[in-house]
KEMIGU-99568 format. One record per atom (N, C-alpha, C): residue in one letter; z, y, x. Coordinates in pm, whole numbers, padded with zeros to 5 digits, always signed. Layout:
// residues N
AZYX/...
// end
This chain:
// residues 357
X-05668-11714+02795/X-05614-11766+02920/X-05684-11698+03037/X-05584-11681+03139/X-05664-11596+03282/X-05748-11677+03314/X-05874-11638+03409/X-05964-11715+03491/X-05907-11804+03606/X-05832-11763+03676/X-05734-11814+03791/X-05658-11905+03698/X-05600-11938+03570/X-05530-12023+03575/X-05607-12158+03523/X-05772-12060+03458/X-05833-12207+03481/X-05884-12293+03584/X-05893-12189+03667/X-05936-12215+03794/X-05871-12395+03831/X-05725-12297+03877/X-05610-12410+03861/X-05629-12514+03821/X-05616-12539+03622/X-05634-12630+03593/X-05746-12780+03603/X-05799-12692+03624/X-05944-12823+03676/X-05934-12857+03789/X-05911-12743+03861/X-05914-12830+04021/X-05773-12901+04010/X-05672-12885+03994/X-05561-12971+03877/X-05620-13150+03874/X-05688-13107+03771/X-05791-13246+03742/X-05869-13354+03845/X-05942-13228+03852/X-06005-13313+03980/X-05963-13351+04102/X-05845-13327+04140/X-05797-13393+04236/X-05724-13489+04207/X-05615-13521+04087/X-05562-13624+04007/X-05707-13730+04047/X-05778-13702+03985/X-05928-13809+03954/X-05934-13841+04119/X-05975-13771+04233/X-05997-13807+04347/X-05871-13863+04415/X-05730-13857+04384/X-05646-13948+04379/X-05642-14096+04390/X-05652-14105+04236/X-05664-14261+04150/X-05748-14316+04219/X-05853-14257+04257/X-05999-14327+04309/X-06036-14361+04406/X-05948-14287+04469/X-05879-14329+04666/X-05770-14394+04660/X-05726-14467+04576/X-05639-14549+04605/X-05679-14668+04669/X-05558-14766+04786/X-05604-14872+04807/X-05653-14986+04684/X-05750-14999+04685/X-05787-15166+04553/X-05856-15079+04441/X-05832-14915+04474/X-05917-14914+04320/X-06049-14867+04345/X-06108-14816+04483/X-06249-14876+04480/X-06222-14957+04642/X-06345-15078+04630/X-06381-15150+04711/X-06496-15102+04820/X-06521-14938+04818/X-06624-14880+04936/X-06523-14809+05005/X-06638-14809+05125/X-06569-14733+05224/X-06644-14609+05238/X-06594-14432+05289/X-06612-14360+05259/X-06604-14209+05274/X-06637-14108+05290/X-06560-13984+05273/X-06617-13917+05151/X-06509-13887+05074/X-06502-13812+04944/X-06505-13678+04970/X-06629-13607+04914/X-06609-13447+04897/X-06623-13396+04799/X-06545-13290+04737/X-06533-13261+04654/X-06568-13092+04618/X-06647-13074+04529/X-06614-12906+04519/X-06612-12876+04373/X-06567-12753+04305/X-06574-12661+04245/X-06604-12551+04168/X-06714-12555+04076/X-06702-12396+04039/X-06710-12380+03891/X-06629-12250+03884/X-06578-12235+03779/X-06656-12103+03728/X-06714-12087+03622/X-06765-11953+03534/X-06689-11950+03409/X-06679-11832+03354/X-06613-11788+03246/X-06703-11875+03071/X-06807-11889+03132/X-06879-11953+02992/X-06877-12091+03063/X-06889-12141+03171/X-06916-12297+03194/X-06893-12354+03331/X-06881-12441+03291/X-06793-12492+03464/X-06846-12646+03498/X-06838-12631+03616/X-06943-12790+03717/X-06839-12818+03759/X-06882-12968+03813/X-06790-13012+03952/X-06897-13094+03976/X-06919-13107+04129/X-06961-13233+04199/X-06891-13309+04271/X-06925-13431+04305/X-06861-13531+04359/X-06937-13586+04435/X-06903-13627+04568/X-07040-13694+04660/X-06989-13818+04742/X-07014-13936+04723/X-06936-14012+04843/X-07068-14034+04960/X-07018-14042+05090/X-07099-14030+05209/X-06994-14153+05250/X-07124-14290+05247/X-07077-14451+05327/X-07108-14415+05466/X-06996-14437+05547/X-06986-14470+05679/X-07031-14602+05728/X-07087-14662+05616/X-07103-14802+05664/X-07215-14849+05786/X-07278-14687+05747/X-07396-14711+05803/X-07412-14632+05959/X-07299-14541+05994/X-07260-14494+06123/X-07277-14592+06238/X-07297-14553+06315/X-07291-14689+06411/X-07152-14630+06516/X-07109-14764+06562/X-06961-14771+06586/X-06995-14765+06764/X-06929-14677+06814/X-06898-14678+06970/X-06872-14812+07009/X-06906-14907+07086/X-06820-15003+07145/X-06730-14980+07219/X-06661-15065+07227/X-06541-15033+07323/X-06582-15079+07462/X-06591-15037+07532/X-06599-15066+07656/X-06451-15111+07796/X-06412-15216+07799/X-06327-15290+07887/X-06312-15217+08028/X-06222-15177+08053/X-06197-15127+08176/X-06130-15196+08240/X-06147-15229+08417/X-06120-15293+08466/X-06056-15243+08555/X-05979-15324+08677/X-05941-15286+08800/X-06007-15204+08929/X-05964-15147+08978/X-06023-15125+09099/X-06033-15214+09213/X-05980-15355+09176/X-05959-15423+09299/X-06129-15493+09274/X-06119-15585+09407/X-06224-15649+09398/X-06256-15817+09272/X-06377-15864+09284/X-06373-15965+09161/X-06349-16105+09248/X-06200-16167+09158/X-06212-16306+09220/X-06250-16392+09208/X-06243-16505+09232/X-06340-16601+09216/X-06291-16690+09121/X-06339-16718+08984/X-06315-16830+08916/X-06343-16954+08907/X-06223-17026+08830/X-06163-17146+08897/X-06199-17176+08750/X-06324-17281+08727/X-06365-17412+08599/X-06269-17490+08579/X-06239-17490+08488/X-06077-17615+08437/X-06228-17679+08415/X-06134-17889+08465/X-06226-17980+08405/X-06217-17982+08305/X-06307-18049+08163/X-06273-18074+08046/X-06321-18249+07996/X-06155-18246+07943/X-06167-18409+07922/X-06224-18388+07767/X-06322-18557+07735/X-06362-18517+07649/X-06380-18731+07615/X-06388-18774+07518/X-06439-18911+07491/X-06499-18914+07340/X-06608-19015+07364/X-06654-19063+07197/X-06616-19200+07169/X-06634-19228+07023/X-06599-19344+06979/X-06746-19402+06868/X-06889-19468+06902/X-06935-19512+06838/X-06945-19516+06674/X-06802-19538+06625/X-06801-19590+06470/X-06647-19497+06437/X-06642-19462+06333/X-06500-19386+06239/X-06479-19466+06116/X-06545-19586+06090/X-06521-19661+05990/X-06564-19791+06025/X-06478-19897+06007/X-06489-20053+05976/X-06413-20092+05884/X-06573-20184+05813/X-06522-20258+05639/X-06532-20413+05672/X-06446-20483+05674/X-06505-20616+05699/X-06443-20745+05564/X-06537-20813+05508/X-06486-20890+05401/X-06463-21028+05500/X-06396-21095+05478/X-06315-21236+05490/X-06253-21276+05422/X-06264-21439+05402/X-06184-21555+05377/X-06083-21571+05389/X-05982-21618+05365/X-05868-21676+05408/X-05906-21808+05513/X-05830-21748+05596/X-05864-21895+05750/X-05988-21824+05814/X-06090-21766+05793/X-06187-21705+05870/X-06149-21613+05982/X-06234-21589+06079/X-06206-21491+06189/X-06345-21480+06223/X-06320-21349+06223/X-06461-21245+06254/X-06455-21100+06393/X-06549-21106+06447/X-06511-21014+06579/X-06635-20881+06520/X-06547-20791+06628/X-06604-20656+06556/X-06587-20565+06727/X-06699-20503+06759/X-06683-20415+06880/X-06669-20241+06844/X-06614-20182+06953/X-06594-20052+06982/X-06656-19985+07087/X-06740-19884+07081/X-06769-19853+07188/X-06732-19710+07258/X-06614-19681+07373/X-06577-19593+07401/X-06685-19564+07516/X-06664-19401+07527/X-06804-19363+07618/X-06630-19199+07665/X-06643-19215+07830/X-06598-19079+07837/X-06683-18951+07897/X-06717-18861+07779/X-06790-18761+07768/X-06753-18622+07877/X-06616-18634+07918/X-06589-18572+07981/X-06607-18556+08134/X-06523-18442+08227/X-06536-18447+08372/X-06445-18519+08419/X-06288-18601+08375/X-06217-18595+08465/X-06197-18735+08385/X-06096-18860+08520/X-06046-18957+08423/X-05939-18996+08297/X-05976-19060+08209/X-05902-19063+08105/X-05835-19225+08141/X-05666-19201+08077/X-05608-19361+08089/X-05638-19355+07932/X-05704-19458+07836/X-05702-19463+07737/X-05583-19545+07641/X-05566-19558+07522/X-05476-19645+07457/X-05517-19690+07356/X-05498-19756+07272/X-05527-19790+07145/X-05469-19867+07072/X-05407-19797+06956/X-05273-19855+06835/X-05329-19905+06714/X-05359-20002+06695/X-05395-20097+06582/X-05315-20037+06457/X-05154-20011+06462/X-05090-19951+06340/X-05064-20071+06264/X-05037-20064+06129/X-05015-20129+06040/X-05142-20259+06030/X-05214-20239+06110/X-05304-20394+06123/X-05333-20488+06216/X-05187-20456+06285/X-05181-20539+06402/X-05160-20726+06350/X-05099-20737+06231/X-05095-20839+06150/X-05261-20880+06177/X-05307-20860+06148/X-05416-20923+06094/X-05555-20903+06215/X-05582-20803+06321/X-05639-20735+06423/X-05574-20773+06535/X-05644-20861+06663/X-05573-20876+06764/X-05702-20882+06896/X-05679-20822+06985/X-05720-20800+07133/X-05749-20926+07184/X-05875-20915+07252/X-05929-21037+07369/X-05807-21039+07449/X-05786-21164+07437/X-05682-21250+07552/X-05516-21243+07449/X-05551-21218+07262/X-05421-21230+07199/X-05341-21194+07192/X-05344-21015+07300/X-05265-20946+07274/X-05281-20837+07172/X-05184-20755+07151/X-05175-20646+07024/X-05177-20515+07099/X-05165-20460+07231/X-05165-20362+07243/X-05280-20398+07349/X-05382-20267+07358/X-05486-20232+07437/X-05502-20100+07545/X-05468-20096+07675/X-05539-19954+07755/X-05626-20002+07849/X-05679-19879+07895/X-05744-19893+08031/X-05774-19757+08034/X-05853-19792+08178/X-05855-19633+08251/X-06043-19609+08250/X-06070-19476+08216/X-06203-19466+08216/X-06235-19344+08298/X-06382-19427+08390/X-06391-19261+08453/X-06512-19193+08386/X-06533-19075+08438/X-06644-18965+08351/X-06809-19044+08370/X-06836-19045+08226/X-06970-19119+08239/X-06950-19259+08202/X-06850-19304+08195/X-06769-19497+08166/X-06777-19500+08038/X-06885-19623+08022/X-06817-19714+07874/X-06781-19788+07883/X-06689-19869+07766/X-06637-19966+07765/X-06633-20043+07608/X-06670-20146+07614/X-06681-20230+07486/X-06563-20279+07434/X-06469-20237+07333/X-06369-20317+07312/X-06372-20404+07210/X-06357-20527+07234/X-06372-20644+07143/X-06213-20643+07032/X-06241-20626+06896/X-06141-20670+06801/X-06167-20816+06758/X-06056-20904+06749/X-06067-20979+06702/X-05991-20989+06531/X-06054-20990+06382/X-05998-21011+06286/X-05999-21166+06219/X-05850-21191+06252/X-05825-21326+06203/X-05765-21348+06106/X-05754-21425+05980/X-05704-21440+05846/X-05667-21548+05854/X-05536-21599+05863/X-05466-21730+05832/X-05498-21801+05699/X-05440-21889+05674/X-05542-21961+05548/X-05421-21934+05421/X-05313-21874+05475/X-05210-21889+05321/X-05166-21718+05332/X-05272-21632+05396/X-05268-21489+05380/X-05310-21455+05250/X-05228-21368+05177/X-05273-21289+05007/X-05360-21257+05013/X-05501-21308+04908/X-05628-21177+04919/X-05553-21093+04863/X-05582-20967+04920/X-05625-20817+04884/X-05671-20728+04948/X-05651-20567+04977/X-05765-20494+05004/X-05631-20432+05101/X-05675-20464+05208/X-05585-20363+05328/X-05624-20300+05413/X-05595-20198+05428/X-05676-20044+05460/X-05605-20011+05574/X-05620-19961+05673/X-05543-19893+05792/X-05640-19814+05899/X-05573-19786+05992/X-05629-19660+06086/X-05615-19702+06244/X-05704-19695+06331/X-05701-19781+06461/X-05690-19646+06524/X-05591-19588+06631/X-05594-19491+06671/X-05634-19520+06829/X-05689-19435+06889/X-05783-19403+06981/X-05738-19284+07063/X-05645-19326+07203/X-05608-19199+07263/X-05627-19172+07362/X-05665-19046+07445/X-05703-19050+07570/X-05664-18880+07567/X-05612-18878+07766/X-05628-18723+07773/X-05570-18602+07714/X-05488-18621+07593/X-05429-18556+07510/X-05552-18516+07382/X-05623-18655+07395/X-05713-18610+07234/X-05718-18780+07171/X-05721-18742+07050/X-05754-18864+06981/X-05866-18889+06832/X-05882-19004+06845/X-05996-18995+06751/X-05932-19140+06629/X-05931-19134+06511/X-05900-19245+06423/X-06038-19288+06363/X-06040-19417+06365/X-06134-19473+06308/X-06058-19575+06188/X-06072-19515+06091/X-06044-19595+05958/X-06138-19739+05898/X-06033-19820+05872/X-06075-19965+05839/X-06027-20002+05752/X-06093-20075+05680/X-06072-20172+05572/X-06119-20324+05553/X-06039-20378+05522/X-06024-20544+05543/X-06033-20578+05414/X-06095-20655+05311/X-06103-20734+05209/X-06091-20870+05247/X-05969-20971+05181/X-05947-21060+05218/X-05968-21122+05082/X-06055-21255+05066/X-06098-21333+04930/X-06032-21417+04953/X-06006-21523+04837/X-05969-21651+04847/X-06084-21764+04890/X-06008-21870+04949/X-06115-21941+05049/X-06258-22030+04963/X-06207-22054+04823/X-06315-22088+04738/X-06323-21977+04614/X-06449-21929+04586/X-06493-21819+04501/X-06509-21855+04360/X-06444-21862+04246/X-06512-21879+04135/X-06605-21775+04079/X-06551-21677+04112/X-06602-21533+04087/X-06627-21405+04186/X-06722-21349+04162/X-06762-21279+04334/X-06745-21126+04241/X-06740-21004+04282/X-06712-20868+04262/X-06760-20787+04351/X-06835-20701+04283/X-06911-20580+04400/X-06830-20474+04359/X-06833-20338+04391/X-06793-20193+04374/X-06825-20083+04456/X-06936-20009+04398/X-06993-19897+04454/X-06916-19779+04422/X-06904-19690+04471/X-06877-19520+04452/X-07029-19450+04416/X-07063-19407+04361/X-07205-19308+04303/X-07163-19219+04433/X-07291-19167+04491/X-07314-19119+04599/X-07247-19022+04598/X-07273-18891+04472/X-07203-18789+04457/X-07126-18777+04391/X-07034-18899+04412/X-06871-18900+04388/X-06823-18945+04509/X-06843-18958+04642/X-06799-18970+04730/X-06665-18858+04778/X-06738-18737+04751/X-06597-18644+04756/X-06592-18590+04591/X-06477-18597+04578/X-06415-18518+04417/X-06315-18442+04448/X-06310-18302+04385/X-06230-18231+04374/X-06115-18316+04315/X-05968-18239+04305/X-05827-18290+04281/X-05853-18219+04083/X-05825-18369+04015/X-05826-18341+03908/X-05992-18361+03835/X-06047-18445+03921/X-06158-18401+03879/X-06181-18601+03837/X-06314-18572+03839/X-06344-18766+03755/X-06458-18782+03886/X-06429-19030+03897/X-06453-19051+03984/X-06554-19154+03881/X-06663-19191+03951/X-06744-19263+03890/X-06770-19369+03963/X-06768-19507+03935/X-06780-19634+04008/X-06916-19711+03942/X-06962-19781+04012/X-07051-19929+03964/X-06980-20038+03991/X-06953-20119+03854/X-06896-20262+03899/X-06962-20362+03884/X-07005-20427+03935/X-07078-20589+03917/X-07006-20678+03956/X-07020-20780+03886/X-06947-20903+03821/X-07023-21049+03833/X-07044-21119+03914/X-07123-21251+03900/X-07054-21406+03911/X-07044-21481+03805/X-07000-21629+03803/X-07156-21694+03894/X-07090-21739+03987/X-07178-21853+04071/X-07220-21959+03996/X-07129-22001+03930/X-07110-22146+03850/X-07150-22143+03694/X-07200-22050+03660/X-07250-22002+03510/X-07187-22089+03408/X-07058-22118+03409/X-06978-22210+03301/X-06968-22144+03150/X-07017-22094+03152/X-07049-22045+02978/X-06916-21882+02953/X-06939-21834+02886/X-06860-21736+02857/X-06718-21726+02868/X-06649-21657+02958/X-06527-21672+03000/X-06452-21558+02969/X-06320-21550+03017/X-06266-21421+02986/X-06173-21385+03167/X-06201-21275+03205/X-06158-21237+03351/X-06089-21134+03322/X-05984-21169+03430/X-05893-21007+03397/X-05932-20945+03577/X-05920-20798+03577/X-05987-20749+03663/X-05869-20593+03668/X-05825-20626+03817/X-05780-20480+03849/X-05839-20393+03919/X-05807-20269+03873/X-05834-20148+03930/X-05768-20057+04010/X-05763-20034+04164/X-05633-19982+04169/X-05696-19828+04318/X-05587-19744+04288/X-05696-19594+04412/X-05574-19630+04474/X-05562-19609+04617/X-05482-19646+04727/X-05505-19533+04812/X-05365-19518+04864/X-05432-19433+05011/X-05430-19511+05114/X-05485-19475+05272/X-05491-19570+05374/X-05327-19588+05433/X-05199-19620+05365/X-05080-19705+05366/X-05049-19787+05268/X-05197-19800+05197/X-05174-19861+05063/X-05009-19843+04952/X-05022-19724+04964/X-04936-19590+04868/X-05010-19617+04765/X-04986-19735+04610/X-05059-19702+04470/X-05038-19537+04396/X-05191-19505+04397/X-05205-19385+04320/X-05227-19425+04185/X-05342-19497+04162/X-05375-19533+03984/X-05350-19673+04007/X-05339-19750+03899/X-05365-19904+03875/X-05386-19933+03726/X-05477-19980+03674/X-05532-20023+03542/X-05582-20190+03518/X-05563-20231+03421/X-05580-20373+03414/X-05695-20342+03244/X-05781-20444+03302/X-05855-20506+03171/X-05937-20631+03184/X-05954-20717+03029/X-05979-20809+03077/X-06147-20844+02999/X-06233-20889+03058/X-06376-20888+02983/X-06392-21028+02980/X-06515-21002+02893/X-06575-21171+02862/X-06687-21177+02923/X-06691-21276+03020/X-06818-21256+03163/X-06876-21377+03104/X-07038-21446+03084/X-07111-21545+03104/X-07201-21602+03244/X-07234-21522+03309/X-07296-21524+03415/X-07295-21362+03512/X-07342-21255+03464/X-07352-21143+03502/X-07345-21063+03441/X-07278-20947+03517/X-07280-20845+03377/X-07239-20713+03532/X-07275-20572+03484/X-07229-20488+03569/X-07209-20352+03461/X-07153-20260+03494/X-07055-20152+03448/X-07027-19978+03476/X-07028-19890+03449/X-06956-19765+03542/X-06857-19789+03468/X-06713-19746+03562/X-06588-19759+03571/X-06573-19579+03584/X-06520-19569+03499/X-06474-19371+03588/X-06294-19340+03549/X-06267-19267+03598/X-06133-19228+03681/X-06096-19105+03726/X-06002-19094+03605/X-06008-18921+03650/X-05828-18931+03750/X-05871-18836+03883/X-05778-18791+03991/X-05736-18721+03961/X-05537-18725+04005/X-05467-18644+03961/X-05485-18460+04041/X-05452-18393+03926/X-05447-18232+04015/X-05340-18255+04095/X-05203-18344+04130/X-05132-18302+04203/X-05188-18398+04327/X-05278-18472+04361/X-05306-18539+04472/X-05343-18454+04589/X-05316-18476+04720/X-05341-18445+04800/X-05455-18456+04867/X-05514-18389+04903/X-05669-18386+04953/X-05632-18500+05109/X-05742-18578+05115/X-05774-18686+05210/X-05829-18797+05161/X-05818-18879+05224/X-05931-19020+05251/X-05843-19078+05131/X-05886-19197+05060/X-05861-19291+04962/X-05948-19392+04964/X-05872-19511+04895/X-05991-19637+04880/X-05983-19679+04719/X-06087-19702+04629/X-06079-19723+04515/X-06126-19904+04564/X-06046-19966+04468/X-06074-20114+04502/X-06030-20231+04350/X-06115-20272+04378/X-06153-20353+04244/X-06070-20528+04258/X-06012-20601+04197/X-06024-20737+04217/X-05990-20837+04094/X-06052-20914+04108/X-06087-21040+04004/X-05994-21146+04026/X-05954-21211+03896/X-05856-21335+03908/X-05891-21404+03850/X-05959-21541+03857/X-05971-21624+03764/X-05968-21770+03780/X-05856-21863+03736/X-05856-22000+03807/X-05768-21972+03890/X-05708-21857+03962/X-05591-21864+04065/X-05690-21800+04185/X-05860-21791+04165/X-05898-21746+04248/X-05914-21595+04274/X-05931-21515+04354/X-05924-21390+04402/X-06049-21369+04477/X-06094-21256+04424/X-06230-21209+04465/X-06152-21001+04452/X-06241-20952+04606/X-06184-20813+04624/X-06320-20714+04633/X-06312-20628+04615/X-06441-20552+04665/X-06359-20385+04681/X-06439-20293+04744/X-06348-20159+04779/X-06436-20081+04843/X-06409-19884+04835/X-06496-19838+04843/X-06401-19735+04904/X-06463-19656+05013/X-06358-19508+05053/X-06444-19402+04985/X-06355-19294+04925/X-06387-19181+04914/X-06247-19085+04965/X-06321-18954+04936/X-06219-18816+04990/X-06222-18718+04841/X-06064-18712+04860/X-06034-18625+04759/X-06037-18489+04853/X-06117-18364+04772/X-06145-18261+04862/X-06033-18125+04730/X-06007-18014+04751/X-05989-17912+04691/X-06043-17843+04609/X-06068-17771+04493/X-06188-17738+04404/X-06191-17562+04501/X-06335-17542+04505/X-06393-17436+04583/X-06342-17347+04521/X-06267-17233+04597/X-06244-17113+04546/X-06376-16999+04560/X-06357-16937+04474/X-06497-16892+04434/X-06452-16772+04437/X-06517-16645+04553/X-06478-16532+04575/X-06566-16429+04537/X-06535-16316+04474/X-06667-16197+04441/X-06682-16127+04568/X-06826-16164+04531/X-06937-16106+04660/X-06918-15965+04686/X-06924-15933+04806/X-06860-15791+04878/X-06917-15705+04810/X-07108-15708+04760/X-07156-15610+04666/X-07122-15623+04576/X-07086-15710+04486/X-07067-15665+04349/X-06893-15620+04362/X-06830-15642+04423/X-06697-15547+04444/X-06721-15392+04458/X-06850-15356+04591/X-06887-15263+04561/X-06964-15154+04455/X-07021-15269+04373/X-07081-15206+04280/X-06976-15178+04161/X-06859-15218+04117/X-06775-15232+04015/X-06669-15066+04104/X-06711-15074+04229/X-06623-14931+04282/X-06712-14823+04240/X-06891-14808+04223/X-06926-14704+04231/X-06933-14679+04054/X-06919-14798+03996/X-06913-14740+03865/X-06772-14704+03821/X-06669-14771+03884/X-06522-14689+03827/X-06537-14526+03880/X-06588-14488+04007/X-06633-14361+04063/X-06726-14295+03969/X-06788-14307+03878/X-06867-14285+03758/X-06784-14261+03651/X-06732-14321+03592/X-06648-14324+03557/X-06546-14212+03533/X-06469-14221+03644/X-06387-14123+03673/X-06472-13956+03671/X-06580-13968+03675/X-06669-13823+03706/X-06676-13811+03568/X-06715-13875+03491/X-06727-13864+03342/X-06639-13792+03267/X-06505-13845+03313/X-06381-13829+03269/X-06336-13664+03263/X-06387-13657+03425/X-06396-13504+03428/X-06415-13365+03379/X-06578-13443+03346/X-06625-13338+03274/X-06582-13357+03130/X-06522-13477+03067/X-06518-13486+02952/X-06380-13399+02913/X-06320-13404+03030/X-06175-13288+03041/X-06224-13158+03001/X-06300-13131+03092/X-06360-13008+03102/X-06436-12959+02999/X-06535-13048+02927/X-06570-13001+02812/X-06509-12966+02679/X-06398-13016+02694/X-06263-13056+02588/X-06224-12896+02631/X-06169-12846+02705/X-06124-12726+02746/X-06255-12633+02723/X-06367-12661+02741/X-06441-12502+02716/X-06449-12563+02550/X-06455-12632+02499/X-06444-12645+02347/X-06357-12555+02253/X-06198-12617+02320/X-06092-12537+02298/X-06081-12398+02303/X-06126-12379+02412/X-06174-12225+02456/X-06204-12129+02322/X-06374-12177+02327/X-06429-12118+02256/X-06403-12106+02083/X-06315-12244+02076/X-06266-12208+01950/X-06138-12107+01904/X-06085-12100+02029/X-06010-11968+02026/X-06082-11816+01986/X-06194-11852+02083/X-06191-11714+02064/X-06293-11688+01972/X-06359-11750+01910/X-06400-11780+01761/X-06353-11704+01674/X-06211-11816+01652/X-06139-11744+01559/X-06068-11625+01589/X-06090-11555+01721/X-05996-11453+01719/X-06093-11330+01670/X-06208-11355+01718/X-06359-11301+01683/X-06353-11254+01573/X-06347-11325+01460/X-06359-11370+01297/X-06182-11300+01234/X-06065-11337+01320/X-05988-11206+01296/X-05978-11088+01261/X-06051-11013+01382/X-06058-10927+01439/X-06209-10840+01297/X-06294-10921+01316/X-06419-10862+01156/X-06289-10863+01045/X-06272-10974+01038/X-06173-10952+00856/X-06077-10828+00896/X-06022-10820+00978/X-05928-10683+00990/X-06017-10528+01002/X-06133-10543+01020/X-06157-10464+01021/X-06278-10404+00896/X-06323-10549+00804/X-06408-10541+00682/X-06285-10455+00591/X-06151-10502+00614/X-06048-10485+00512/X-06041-10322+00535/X-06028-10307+00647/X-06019-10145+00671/X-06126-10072+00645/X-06264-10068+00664/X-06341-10001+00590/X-06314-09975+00478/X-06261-10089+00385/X-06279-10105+00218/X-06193-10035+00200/X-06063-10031+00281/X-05959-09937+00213/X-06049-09762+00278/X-06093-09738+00311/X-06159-09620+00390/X-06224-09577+00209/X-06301-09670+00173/X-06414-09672+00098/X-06357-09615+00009/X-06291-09732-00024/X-06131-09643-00177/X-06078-09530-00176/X-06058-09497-00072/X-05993-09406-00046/X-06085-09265-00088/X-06211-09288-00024/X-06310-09213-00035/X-06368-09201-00188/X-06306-09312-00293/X-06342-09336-00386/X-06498-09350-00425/X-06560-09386-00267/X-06727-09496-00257/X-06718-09602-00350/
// end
């Protein structure tokens, strides 16, 4: 084969290889690729060099402006308010009423008219002076105490009712989530329910771990209680509900666990427990947040490092081309070598004969 057409063929090669390897996604560095060449009749190199720009330092851009003169800027006020508390839990009786404060503070420069929508717990949540809807006007630096009043009629259902007090001012708002446990007015049986600290947030699909405690006031000897379990969201939307029933003597406590569905939607929830026994109703309830499971991304170096070894790689490849071809080579001309003697051992011998040597 000519020299020029090996020439060709490798650099052929090696640019195929510096191709593939500059493609977008198939290495993760950034770069300039140089490449060279050389070819000898007994043996042939290539090098390969990448030079990271990473480490160049970048011109800033520099903003060009007008020729006119600079005017004078004009501070927008900024409205701004806080709200003390983002959660109220309050347990009650049936027939009980219990008061609960708010404390708005406006953080901002300018005045706010405020509002505030009770929502779905206007039933049960009502305003000094018995009304259901609440505003006023606050100026910058103003607090204001707002008194809730929670009242429970005496032939209201215990259970566990959850809702959201919205808080508006200014074009911002803040929700403070609540929960109401309503018992029956005499207790045969009382019910606690914790969330384990670090089950407060759970991934979707993942398991929820509870503490339940259980206490008869009246220690009447070994009984049997049926006890629900139920995850709610704050419209009391049933997600799970489970029933079982135990044999209680005085005390007894438990982990409860609960595995969340993968198709749930990430947000606030209340897991809530309640007891029936005798007709009586005992509630207990706990918020947690269903969160997303962490997507877990490869670190920018080891992307880079998986680019400089496919770039390795590919150099390997090269020469392994290349060695494959001077292999080939030389076994050509080997045998053409070894031809070329037998054609010519044969011709002596006939010389020899001839000569009758």
């Amino acid at each position: 084969m000519k020299k020029e057409n090996k020439i060709l063929i490798i650099t052929f090669f090696i640019l195929i290889s510096l191709f593939l390897i500059s493609r977008p996604g198939f290495l993760n560095i950034t770069g300039r690729f140089l490449a060279s060449s050389k070819v000898i009749y007994e043996k042939a190199s290539v090098s390969i060099q990448v030079i990271d720009n990473s480490s160049e330092e970048e011109t800033p851009d520099t903003p060009t402006g007008g020729s006119g003169g600079t005017g004078a800027v004009v501070k927008e006020k900024v409205s701004n308010f806080t709200v003390d508390k983002n959660l109220i839990k309050i347990v009650l009786k049936q027939g009980e009423t219990q008061k609960e404060f708010l404390e708005i503070k406006n953080t901002g420069e300018t005045s706010l008219d405020i509002t505030i929508d009770l929502g779905s717990l206007k039933n049960i949540i009502i305003f000094s002076g018995g009304v259901s809807k609440y505003s006023f006007k606050l100026e910058p630096g103003e607090i204001q105490n707002v008194q809730l009043i929670f009242s429970i009629a005496k032939d209201y259902e215990p259970d566990v009712y959850p809702g959201e007090i919205i808080i508006k001012g200014g074009g911002l708002q803040t929700v403070v989530t609540t929960i109401i446990e309503i018992e029956s007015e005499e207790l045969l049986f009382d019910i606690d329910l914790e969330i384990l600290e670090k089950f407060r947030k759970v991934e979707v699909g993942g398991e929820l771990f509870a503490e339940v405690s259980m206490y008869n006031p009246k220690g009447s000897g070994l009984i049997d209680v049926k006890i629900d379990y139920i995850i709610m969201d704050l419209e009391r939307n049933i997600i799970i509900k489970e029933h079982e029933t135990l044999a209680i003597e005085t005390r007894t406590s438990f982990i409860k666990d609960f595995i969340i569905p993968s198709s749930l939607e990430t947000g606030s929830y209340i897991l809530c427990t309640r007891v029936n026994y005798g007709g009586s109703i005992a509630s207990s309830s706990s918020l947690f947040e269903v969160v997303e499971k962490p997507h877990i991304e490869t670190p920018a170096q080891t992307e880079k490092d998986f680019g400089v070894l496919y770039l390795v790689i590919a150099i390997i490849i090269i020469f392994s081309v290349l060695m494959i071809y001077q292999y080939i080579e030389l076994k050509k001309l080997t045998k053409s070598i070894r031809k070329v003697r037998t054609k010519d051992l044969i011709k002596n011998k006939k010389r020899v004969y001839k000569r009758g040597e």
